[in-house]
PALO-100694 format. One record per residue (C-alpha): residue number from 0; z, y, x. Coordinates in steps of 0.5 Angstrom, whole numbers, plus 500, padded with zeros to 3 digits. Layout:
REM PALO-100694
<site><n>NUM</n><zz>Z</zz><yy>Y</yy><xx>X</xx></site>
...
END
This chain:
REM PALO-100694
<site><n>0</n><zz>205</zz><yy>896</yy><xx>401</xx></site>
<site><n>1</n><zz>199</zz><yy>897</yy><xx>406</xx></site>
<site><n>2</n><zz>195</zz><yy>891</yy><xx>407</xx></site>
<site><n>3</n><zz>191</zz><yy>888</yy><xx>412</xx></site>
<site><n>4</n><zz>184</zz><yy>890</yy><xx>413</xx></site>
<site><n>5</n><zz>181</zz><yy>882</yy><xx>412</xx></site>
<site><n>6</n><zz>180</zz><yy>876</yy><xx>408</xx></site>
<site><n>7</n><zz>179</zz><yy>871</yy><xx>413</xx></site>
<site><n>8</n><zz>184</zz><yy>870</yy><xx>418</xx></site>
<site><n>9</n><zz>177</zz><yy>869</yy><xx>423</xx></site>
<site><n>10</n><zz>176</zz><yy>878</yy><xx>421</xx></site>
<site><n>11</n><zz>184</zz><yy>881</yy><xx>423</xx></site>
<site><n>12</n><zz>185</zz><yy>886</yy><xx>429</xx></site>
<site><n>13</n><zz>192</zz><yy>886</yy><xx>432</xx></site>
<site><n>14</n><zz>194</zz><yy>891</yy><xx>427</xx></site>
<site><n>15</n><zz>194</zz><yy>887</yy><xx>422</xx></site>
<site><n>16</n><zz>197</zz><yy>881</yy><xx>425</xx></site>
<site><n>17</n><zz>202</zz><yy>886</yy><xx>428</xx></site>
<site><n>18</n><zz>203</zz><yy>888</yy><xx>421</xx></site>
<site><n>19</n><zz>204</zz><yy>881</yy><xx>417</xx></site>
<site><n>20</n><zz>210</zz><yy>879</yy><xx>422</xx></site>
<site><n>21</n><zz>213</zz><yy>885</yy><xx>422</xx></site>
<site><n>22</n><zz>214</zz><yy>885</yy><xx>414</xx></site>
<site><n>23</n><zz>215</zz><yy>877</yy><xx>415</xx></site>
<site><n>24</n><zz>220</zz><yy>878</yy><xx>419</xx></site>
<site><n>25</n><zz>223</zz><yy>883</yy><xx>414</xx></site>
<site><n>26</n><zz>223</zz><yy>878</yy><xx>409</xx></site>
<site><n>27</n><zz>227</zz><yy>874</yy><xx>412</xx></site>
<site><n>28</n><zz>232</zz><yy>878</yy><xx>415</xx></site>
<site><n>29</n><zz>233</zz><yy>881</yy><xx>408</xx></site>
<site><n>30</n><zz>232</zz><yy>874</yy><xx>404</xx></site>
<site><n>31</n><zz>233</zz><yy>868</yy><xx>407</xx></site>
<site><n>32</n><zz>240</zz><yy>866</yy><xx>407</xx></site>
<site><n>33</n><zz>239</zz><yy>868</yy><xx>399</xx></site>
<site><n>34</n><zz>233</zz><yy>863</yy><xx>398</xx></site>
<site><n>35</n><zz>236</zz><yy>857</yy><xx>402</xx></site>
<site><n>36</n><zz>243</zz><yy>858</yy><xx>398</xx></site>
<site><n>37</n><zz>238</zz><yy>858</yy><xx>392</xx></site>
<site><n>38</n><zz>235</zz><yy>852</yy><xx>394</xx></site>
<site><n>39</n><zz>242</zz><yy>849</yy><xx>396</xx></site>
<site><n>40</n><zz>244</zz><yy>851</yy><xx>388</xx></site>
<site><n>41</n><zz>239</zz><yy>848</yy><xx>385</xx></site>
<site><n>42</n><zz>241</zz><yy>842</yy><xx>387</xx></site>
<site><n>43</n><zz>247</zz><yy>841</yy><xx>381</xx></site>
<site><n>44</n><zz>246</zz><yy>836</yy><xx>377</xx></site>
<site><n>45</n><zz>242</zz><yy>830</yy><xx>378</xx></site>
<site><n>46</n><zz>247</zz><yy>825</yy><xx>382</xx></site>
<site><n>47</n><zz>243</zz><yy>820</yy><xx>382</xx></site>
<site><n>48</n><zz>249</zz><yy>814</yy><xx>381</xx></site>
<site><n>49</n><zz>254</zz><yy>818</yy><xx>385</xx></site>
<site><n>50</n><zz>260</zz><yy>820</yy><xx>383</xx></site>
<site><n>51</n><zz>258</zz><yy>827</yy><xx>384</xx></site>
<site><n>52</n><zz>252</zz><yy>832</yy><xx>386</xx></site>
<site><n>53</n><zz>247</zz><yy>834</yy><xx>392</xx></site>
<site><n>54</n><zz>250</zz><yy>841</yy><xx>392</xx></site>
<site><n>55</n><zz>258</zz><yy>839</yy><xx>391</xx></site>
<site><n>56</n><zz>256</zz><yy>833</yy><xx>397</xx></site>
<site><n>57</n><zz>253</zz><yy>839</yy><xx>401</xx></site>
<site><n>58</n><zz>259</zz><yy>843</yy><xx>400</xx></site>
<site><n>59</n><zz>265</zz><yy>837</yy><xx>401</xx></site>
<site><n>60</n><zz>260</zz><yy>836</yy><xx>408</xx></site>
<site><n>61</n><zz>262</zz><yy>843</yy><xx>410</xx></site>
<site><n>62</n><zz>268</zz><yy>844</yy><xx>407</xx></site>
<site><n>63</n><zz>271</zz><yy>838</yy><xx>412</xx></site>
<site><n>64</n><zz>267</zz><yy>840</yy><xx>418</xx></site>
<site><n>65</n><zz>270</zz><yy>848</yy><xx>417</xx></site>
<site><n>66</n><zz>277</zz><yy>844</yy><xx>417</xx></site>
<site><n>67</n><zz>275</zz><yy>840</yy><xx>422</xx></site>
<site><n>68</n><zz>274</zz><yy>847</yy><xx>427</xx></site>
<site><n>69</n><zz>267</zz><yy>845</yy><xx>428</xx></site>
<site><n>70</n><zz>264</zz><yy>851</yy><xx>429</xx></site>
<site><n>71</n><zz>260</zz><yy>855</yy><xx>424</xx></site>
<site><n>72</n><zz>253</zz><yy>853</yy><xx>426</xx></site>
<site><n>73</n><zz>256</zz><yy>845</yy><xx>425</xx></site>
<site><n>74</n><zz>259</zz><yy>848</yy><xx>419</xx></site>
<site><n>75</n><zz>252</zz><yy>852</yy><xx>417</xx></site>
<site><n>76</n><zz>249</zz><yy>845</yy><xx>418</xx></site>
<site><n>77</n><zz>253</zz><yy>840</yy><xx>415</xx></site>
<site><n>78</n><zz>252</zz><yy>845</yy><xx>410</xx></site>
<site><n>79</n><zz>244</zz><yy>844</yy><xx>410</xx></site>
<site><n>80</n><zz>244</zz><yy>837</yy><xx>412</xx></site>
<site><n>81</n><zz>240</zz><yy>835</yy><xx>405</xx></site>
<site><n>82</n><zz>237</zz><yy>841</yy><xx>404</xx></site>
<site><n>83</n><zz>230</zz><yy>838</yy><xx>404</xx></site>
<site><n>84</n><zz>232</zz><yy>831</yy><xx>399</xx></site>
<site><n>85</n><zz>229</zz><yy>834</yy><xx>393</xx></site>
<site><n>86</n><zz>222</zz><yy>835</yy><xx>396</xx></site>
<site><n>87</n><zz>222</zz><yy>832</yy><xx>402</xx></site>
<site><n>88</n><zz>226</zz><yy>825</yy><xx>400</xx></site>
<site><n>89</n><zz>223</zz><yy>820</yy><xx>406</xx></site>
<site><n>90</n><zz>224</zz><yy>825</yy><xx>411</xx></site>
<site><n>91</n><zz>229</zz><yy>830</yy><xx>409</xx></site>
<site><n>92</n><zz>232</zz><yy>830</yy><xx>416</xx></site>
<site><n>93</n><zz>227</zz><yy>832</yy><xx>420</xx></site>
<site><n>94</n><zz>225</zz><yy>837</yy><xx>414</xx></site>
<site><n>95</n><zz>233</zz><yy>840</yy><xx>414</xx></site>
<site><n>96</n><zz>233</zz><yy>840</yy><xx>422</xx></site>
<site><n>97</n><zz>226</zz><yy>844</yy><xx>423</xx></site>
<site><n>98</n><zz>229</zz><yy>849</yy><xx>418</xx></site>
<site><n>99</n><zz>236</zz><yy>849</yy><xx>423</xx></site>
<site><n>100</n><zz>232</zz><yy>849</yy><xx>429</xx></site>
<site><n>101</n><zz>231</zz><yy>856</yy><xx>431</xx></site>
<site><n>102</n><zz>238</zz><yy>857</yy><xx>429</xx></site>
<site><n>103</n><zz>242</zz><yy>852</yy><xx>431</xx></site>
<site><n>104</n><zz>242</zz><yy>849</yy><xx>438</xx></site>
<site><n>105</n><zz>239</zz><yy>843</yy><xx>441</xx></site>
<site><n>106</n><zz>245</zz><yy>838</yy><xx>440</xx></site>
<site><n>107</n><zz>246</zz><yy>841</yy><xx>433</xx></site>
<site><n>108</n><zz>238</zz><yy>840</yy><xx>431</xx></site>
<site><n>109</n><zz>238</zz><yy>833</yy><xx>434</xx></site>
<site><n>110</n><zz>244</zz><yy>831</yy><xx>429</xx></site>
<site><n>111</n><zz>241</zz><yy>834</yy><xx>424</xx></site>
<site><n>112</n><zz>234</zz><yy>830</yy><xx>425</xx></site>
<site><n>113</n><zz>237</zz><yy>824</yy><xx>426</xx></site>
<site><n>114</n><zz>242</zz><yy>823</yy><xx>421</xx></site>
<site><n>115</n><zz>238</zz><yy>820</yy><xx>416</xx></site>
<site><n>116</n><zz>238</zz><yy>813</yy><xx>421</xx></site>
<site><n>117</n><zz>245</zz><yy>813</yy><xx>423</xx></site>
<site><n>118</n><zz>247</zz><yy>813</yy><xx>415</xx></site>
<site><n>119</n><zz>243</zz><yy>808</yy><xx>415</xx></site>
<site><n>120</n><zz>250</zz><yy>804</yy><xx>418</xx></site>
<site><n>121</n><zz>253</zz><yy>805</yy><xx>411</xx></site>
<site><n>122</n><zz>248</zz><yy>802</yy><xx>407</xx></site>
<site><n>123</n><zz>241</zz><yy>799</yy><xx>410</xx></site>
<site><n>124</n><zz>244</zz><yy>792</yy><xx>411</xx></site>
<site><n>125</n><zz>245</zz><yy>792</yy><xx>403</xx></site>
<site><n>126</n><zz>238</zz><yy>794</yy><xx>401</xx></site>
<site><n>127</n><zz>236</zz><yy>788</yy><xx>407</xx></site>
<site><n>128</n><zz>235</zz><yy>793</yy><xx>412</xx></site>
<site><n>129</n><zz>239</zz><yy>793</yy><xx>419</xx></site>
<site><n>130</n><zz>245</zz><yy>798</yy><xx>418</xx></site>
<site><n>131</n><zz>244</zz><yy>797</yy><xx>426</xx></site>
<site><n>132</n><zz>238</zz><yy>801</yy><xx>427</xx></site>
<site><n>133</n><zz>240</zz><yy>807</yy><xx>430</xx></site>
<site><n>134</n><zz>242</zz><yy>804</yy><xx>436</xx></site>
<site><n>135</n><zz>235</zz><yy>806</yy><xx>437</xx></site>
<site><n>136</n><zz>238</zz><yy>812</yy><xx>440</xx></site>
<site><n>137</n><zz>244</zz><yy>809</yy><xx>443</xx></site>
<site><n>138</n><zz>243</zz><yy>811</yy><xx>450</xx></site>
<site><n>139</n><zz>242</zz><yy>818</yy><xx>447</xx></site>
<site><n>140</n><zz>247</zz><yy>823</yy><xx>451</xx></site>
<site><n>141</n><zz>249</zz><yy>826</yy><xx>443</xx></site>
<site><n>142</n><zz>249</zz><yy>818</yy><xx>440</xx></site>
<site><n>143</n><zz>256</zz><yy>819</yy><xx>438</xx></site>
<site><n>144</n><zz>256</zz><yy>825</yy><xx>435</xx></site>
<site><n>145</n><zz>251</zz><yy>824</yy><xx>430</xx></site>
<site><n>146</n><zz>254</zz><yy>817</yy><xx>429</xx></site>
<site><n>147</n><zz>261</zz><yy>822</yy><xx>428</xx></site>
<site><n>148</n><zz>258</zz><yy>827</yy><xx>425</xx></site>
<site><n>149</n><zz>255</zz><yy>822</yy><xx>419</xx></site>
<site><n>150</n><zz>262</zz><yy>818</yy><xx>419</xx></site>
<site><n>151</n><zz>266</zz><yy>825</yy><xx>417</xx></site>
<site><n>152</n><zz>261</zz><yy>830</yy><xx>415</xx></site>
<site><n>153</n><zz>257</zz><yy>826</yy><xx>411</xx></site>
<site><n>154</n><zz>259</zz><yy>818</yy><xx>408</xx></site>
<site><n>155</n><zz>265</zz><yy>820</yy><xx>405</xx></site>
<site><n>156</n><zz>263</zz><yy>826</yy><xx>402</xx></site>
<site><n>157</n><zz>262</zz><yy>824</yy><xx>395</xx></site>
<site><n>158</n><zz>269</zz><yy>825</yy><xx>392</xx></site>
<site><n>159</n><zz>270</zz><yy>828</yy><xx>385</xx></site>
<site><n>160</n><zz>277</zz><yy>830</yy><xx>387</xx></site>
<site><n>161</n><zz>275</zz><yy>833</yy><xx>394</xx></site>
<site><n>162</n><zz>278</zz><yy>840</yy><xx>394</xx></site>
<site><n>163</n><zz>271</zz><yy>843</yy><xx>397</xx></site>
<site><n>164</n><zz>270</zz><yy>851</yy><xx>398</xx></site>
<site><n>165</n><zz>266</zz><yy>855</yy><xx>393</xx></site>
<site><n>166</n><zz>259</zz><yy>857</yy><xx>397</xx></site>
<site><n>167</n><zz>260</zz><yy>864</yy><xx>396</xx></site>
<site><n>168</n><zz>267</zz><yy>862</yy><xx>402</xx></site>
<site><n>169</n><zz>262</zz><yy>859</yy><xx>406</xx></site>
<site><n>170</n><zz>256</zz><yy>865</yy><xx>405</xx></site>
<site><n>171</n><zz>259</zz><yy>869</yy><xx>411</xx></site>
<site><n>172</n><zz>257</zz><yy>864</yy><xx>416</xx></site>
<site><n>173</n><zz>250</zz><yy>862</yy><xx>412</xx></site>
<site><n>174</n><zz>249</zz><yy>869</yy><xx>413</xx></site>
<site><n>175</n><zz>251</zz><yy>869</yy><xx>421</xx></site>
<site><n>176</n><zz>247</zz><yy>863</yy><xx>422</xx></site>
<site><n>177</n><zz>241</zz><yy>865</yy><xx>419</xx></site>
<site><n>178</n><zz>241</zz><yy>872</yy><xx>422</xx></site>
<site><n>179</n><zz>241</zz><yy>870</yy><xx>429</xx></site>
<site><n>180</n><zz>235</zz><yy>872</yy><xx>433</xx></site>
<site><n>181</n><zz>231</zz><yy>865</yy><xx>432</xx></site>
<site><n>182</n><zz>231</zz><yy>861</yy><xx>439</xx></site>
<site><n>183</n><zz>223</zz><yy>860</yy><xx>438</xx></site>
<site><n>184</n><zz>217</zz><yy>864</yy><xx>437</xx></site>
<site><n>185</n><zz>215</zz><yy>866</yy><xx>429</xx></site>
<site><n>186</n><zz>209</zz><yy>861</yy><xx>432</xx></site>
<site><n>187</n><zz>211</zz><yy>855</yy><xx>435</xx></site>
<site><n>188</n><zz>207</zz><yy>852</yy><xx>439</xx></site>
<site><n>189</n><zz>211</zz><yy>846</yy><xx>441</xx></site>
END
């Protein structure tokens, strides 16, 4: 494989950088599905007192939001909602929704981001928190969405009886989604 002529960036020519993103946006044009899909895999196992596991959550999130006739980027993203708990947490909406957003249009991002807040309705006031706290956002054109996405896409998706599709019925349209041409530059200067 040919490679760059620097070793601090400071030293590389149009070339080289010409280069690097062609072979990135190779890599991601061959491999990004697989690798979120194995992250997604990789979160079998642990429930951390749920009745069953990140994965099959994820899975019962897209399922419903399919049978639902959301559309596939809703599905896809009901799909990743969670992708970031295992590292990222605290703030695994904004990570979810930042892997979404050259993807996914505006409305679908600003769910995704904020979902972790509005699930809060479900449980914050058990932990001494205000279950109200996303009316932070209550003027928002898409509050109601989030709200609705959360209701039907994400509380009530932790049923070990739940008739959920295999992520192998759902890879067509992970791959669609993420084989889109990104709405936003590779560099991102927002």
């Amino acid at each position: 494989m040919e490679t760059v002529s620097f070793v601090d960036m400071v030293d590389g020519n149009q070339g080289d950088y010409e280069l690097i993103f062609t072979e990135v946006a190779a890599h991601k044009e061959r491999h990004l599905a697989d690798q979120l899909m194995d992250t997604l895999r990789s979160m079998k196992g642990p429930t951390f007192g749920y009745r069953i596991d990140r994965y099959r959550h994820s899975l019962q999130s897209a399922t419903r939001a399919l049978r639902n006739g959301e559309p596939d980027e809703m599905v896809v993203a009901a799909l990743f909602h969670d992708i970031a708990d295992p590292i990222a947490p605290e703030n695994h909406s904004a990570v979810a929704a930042e892997i979404l957003k050259p993807y996914v249009d505006e409305r679908t991002h600003w769910i995704i981001r904020h979902h972790g807040l509005f699930q809060g309705y479900y449980y914050f006031h058990h932990l001494g928190g205000d279950r109200d706290a996303r009316d932070l956002f209550r003027e928002h054109a898409w509050f109601d969405d989030c709200a609705a996405f959360c209701a039907e896409y994400d509380q009530n998706c932790f049923n070990p009886d739940y008739d959920n599709m295999a992520l192998e019925d759902l890879e067509p349209m992970v791959r669609d989604v993420f084989g889109r041409e990104a709405r936003f530059p590779m560099v991102d200067l927002a």
